[in-house]
KOLDO-989850 format. One line per 3 residues: number of its first residue (from 1); for each residue x, y, z of C-alpha. Coordinates in steps of 0.02 Angstrom, whole numbers. Layout:
NUM> X,Y,Z | ...
This chain:
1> 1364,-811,945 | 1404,-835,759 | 1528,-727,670
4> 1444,-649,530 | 1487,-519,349 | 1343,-393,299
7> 1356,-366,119 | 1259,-233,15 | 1210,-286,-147
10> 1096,-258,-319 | 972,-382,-392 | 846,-342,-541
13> 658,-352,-551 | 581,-330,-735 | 714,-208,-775
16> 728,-124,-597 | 891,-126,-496 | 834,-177,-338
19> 942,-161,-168 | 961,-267,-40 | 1080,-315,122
22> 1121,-501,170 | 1179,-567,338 | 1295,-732,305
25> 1343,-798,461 | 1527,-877,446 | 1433,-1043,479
28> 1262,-1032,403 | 1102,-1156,437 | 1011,-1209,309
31> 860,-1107,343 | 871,-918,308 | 729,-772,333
34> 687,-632,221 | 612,-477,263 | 477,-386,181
37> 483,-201,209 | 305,-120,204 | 276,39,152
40> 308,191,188 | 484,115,255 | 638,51,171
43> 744,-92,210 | 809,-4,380 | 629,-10,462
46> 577,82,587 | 707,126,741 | 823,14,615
49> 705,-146,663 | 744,-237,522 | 944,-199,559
52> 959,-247,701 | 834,-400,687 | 941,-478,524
55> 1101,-459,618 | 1036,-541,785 | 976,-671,682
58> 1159,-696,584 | 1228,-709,750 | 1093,-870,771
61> 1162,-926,616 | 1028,-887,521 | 1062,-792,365
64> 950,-659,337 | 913,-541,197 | 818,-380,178
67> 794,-285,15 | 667,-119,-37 | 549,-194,-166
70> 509,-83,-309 | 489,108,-289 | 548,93,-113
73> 723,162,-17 | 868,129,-153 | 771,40,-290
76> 715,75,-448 | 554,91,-525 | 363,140,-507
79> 299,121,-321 | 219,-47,-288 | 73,-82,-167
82> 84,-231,-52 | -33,-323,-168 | 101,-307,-315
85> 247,-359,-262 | 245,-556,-281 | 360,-523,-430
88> 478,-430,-295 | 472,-551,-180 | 510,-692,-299
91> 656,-625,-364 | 724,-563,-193 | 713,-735,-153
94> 816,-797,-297 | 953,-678,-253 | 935,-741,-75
97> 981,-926,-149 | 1101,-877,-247 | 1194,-783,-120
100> 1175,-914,14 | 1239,-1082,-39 | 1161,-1218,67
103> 1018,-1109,57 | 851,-1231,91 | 701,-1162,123
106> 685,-983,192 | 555,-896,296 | 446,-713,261
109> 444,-589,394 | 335,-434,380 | 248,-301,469
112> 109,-225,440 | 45,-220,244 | 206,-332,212
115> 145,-473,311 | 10,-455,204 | 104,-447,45
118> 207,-598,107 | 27,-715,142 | -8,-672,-37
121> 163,-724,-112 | 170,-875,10 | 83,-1013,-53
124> 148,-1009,-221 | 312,-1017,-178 | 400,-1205,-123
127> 561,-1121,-50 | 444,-1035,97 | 417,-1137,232
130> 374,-1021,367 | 295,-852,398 | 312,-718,522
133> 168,-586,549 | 186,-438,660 | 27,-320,671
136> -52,-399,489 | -132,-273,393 | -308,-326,366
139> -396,-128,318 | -552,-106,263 | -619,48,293
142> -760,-18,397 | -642,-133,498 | -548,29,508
145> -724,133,569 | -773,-5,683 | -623,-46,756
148> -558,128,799 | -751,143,900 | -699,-21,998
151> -534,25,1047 | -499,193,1018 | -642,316,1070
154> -736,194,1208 | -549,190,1293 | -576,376,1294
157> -716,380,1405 | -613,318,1539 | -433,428,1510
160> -424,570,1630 | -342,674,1517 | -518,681,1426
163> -601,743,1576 | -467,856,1640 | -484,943,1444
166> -672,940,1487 | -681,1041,1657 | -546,1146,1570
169> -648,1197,1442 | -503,1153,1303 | -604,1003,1234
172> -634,1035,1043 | -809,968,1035 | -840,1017,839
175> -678,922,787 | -718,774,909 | -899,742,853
178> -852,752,663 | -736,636,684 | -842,496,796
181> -1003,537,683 | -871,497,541 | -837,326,618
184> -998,272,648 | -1055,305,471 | -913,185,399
187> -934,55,509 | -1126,44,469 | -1060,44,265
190> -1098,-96,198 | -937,-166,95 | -944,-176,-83
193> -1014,-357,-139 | -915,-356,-308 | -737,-343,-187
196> -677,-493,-95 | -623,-403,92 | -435,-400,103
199> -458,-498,280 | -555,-641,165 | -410,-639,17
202> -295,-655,180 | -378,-799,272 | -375,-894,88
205> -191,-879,68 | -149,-918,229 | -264,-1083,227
208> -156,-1131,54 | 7,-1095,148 | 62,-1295,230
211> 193,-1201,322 | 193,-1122,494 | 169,-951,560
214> 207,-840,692 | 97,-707,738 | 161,-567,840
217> 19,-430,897 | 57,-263,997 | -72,-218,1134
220> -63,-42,1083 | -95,-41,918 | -266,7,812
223> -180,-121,655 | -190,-250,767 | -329,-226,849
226> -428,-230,674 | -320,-382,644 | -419,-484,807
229> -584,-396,759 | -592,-485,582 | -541,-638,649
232> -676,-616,797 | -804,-612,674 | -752,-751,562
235> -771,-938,617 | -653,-996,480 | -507,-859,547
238> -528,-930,736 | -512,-1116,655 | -388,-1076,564
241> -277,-985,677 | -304,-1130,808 | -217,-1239,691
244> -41,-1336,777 | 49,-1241,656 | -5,-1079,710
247> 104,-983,867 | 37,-832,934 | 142,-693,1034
250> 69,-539,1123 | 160,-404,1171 | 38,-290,1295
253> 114,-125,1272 | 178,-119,1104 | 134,2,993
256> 142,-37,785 | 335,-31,746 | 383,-97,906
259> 475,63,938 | 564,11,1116 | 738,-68,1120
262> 637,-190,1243 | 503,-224,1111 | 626,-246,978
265> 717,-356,1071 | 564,-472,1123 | 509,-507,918
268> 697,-524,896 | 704,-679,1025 | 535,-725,966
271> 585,-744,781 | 759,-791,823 | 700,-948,923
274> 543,-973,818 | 630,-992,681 | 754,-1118,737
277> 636,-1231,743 | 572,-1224,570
């Protein structure tokens, strides 16, 4: 294992202080990662994810740095949605360089609506030459309708906890219906034809990306699940995703944030060896 120094720093973003933690190892490679934190989170993550995964990744040698884009944990600023944060990305990067010397290319790793944010930014960026995307957030609110009837209520049919509520007469049938009738009515919505789908603006970014990716899907997660269902129904997702430069991990019982020390530790390895590669 590498020896490695956290430090806790500032950078600004059009004005905004913006914080941020880097793990140096004491003999850095030239290939660091930076995380995206998605929202509502800040540059902890969940069950202190993103901790824990920077610092097992300094001890690779592989300096890693995590910041809270604008409006987020200890920066400044207005809130900013996944789609507006190339700016914050950009210049978390440039603080990333300058605080790494030897610094080459670095790698994006998000979950969730920052995996998102991090296809988007991507592309236009030289200095990224890999991604990492755990549970991609792809919502629309019929993906959202149809893939909640898929996985959520036909699983239902078969949980004995269902029945046992049934027989026991403590099954809230008014609240139930509502809520499947609600389901069915936005998945037969038809999407507005002025808005390109965010799986579509997705699937573009990612086909102007040359770098490679990592995908990392929990088994027990509805985000994901609407993640497989878009590319299910799109030819041009299942060709693109069976690209060389494309690696896909699957872990069964996972729910979204990977909230298990075991599950944390599996997209550590994942990343950690993934990424050594690059």
């Amino acid at each position: 294992m590498s020896a490695y120094t956290e430090t806790a720093f500032s950078f600004e973003c059009e004005g905004n202080s913006l914080a941020a933690i880097l793990a140096a190892p004491d003999k850095p490679s030239a290939q660091g990662v930076l995380v995206i934190v998605g929202g509502p989170q800040y540059r902890a993550g969940s069950h202190r994810q993103f901790t824990l995964l920077s610092r097992s990744l300094a001890e690779a040698g592989i300096p890693c740095m995590r910041f809270d884009y604008r409006g987020m944990g200890d920066s400044e600023g207005r809130l900013h949605m996944f789609e507006e944060v190339e700016t914050d990305i950009a210049r978390a990067l440039d603080a990333c360089f300058a605080n790494c010397p030897g610094l080459e290319k670095v790698a994006l790793w998000g979950l969730c609506d920052a995996a998102s944010a991090a296809i988007f930014h991507a592309h236009r960026d030289s200095r990224v030459n890999g991604l990492v995307l755990a549970n991609p957030w792809v919502r629309t609110q019929q993906g959202e309708a149809k893939a909640r009837l898929k996985h959520y209520y036909l699983s239902k049919l078969t949980d004995p906890a269902l029945w046992r509520k049934l027989f026991s007469g403590k099954f809230d049938f008014s609240d139930s219906f509502r809520s499947f009738f609600g389901s069915v009515s936005k998945a037969r919505r038809e999407p507005q034809k002025s808005d390109q789908p965010l799986p579509e603006k997705m699937r573009i970014g990612l086909e102007k990306f040359s770098g490679k990716v990592l995908l990392i899907l929990s088994g027990n997660d509805l985000v994901a699940r609407e993640f497989e269902d878009a590319v299910q129904a799109s030819g041009a997702w299942q060709s693109l995703l069976g690209s060389p430069r494309f690696c896909r991990k699957d872990l069964a019982d996972a729910d979204h944030t990977f909230s298990s020390r075991k599950w944390r530790d599996q997209v550590s390895e994942w990343t950690r060896e993934w990424v050594k590669k690059l």
